[in-house]
N, C-alpha and C positions, 0 to 999 in steps of 0.2 A: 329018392331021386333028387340031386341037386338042381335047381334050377336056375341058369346066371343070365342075367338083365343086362344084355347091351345096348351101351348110348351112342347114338350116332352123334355125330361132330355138330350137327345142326341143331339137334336138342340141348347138347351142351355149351351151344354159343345163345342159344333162346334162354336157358336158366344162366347163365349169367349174365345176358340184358337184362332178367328180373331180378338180380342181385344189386346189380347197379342200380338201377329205377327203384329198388326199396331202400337201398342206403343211401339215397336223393330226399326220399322218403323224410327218413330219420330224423337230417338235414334240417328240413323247411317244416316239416310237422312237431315235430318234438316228441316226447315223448307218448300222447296220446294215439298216435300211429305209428307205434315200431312192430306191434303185430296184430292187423288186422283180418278178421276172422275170417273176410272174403277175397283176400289176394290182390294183390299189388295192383291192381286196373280197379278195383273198388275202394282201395285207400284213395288211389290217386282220384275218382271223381268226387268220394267224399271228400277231397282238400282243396279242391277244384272249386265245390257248392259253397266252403265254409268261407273260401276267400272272398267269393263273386258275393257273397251275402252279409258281406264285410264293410265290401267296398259299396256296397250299397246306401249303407245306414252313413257311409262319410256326409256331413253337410255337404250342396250343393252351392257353388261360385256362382252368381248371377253378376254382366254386365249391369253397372247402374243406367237407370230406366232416364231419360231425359225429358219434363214435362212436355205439355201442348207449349206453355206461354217459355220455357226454356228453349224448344226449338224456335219459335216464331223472334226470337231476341235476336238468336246466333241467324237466322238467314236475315233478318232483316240489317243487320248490323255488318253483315256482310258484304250486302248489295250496297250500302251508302258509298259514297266517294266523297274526300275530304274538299271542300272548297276550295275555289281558285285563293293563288294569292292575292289576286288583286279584290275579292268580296271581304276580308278579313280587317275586321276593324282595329280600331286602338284600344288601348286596354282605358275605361273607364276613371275617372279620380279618384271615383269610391273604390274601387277594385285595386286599383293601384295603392292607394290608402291601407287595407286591409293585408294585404300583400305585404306591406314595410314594417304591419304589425305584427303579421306573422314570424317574419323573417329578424322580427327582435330591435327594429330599427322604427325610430319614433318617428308617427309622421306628422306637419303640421299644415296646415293651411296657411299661403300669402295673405289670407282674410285676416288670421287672429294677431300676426304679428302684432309686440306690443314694445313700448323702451324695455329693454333688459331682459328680451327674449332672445334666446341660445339657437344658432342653428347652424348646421354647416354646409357651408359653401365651396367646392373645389378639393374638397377633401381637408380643409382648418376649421375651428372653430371660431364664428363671431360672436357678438353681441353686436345687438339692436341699439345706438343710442337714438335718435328717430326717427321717425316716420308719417307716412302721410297716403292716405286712400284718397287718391285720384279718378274721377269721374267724367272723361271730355264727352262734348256734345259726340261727335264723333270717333269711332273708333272702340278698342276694347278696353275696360277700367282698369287700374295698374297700381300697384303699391311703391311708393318712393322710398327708399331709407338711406339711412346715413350708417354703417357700422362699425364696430373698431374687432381687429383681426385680434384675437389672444395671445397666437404667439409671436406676431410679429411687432404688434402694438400700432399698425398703420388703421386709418380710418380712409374709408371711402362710401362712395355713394351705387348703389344700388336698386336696380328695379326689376322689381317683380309683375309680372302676369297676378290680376285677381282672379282669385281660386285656386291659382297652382301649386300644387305639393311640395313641402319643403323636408330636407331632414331636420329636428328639432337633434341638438348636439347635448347627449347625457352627460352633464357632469356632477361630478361626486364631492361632494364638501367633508373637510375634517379642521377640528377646532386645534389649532396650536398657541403656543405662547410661544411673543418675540423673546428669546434670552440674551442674545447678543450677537455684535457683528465681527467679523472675521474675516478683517481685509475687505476686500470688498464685496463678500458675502452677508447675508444675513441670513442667523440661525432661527429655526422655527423647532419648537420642541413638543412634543404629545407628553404630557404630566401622567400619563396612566403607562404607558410602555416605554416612556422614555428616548424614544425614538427620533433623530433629528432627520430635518430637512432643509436645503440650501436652499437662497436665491438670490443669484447674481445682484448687483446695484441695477446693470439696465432693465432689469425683467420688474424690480419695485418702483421704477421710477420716481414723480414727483409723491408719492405717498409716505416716500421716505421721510418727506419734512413733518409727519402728523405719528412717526412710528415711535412707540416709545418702549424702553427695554420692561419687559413684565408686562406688556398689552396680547390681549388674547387676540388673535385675528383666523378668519375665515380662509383655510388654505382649497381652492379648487381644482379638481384631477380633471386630465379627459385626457382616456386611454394608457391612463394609469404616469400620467405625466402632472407636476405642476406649472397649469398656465397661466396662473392669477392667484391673487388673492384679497379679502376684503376687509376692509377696519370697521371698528366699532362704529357706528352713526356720529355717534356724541367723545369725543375723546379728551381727557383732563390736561393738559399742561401747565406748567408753570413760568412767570416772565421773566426774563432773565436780565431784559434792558428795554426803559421805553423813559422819556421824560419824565419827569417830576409833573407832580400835580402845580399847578395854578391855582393859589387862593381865589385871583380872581377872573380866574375863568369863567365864562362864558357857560349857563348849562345846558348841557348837549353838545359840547365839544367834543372833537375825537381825537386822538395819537397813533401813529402807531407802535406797535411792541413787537420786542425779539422775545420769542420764545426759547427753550430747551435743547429743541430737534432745529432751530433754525430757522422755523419758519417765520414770516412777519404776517402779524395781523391786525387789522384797525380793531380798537379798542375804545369805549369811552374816557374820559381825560382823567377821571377818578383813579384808576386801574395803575397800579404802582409796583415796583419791583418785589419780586416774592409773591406775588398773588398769582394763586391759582383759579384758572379760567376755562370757563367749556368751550371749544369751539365742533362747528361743527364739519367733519371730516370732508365730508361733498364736497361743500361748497366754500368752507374758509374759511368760516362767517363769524364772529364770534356771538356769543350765546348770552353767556349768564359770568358769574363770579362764582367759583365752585362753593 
């Protein structure tokens, strides 16, 4: 006897939900669940356990914990209010001081000015030629000076507050030799790089008369400019025209003598043409017999 098994429409849309839900299966499980032994509702809660027990074993995220003394910082720092304007004082000397060191800019005190100290004023470089600490019975102490501007070459007088911060003006020296002049330039030369540098006749002024071609001098930068420079203390020349000696001169007589560069200098009465003589650059002075 044949016996034939019909499917009703309900049972054959139920085994293909389980078709689908096992080739879901396949999918997400891999190959460890393509045929398990208890049917599709026991894969799926064994894939269900294996993930949940997965996701378990993940490290946990914890917000970062914020101490006792980390909260009591932020509420207290919150509750402040910034003081009025008008409670807020002035920034200190020292502070201010420390400040201009940081900031790569020298600072000096009106106390230590001395002759031949650098500093800038309005935005130029001076020099100090002198000065004078001042004390009235009355009133606040005050530094006096006289100084001469670099690059303008003017002198004036100036006063200072005692104690008060000044900029000290950095400049940079480099050794050159004079080689020669050039119209109305004068050349300065670096013997290791070869290197020349110009300066007009008004910028050398009366130093001119003690410059002599082959003399090493003192060239000085500020801001990578030249605003000066300085001659030897003691510098050689030779006389070029000065009177005849006097047999019977007087001793301790004096003349005076044309030099080289032009300049004139009193000399003792001995001192005769062709002779080389020190004089000294400052001051003019004459020195010695070289």
């Amino acid at each position: 006897m044949l016996i034939t098994k019909t499917t009703s429409g309900a049972e054959r849309h139920r085994s293909s939900r389980e078709e689908e839900a096992m080739a879901a299966l396949r999918h997400l499980a891999g190959p460890s669940y393509i045929h398990h032994p208890h049917g599709v509702s026991a894969a799926t809660s064994s894939l269900y356990l294996r993930r949940t027990s997965s996701s378990c074993l993940r490290p946990l995220r914890f917000a970062p914990l914020r101490s006792r003394f980390t909260r009591n910082l932020f509420s207290l720092s919150s509750s402040l209010k910034p003081p009025p304007p008008s409670s807020v004082r002035p920034f200190s000397p020292l502070f201010l001081t420390l400040w201009l060191l940081l900031a790569g800019v020298y600072a000096l005190s009106s106390n230590d000015i001395r002759v031949g100290t650098n500093v800038v004023v309005d935005g130029s470089p001076w020099k100090v030629l002198e000065f004078l600490h001042v004390k009235p019975g009355k009133g606040a102490a005050f530094v006096r000076t006289k100084m001469r501007n670099y690059v303008t070459g003017n002198t004036v007088e100036k006063t200072f507050r005692a104690g008060s911060t000044l900029e000290e003006a950095s400049l940079s020296k480099e050794t050159k030799q004079f080689t020669y002049k050039d119209g109305s330039q004068f050349v300065f030369m670096d013997l290791t790089t070869f290197e020349e540098s110009r300066l007009n006749e008004s910028d050398v002024g009366d130093k001119q008369k003690w410059l002599k071609e082959g003399m090493d001098c003192i060239l000085l930068y500020w801001n990578g400019r030249i605003i000066d420079f300085d001659l030897p203390n003691t510098v050689r020349l030779t006389v070029t025209d000065t009177d005849p000696e006097q047999s019977d001169s007087a001793q301790g007589g004096t003349k005076p003598a044309t030099l080289e560069t032009g300049a004139v200098v009193t000399v003792p009465s001995f001192v005769k043409v062709g002779d080389d003589i020190l004089v000294d650059s400052r001051t003019g002075q004459y020195m010695n017999r070289a």
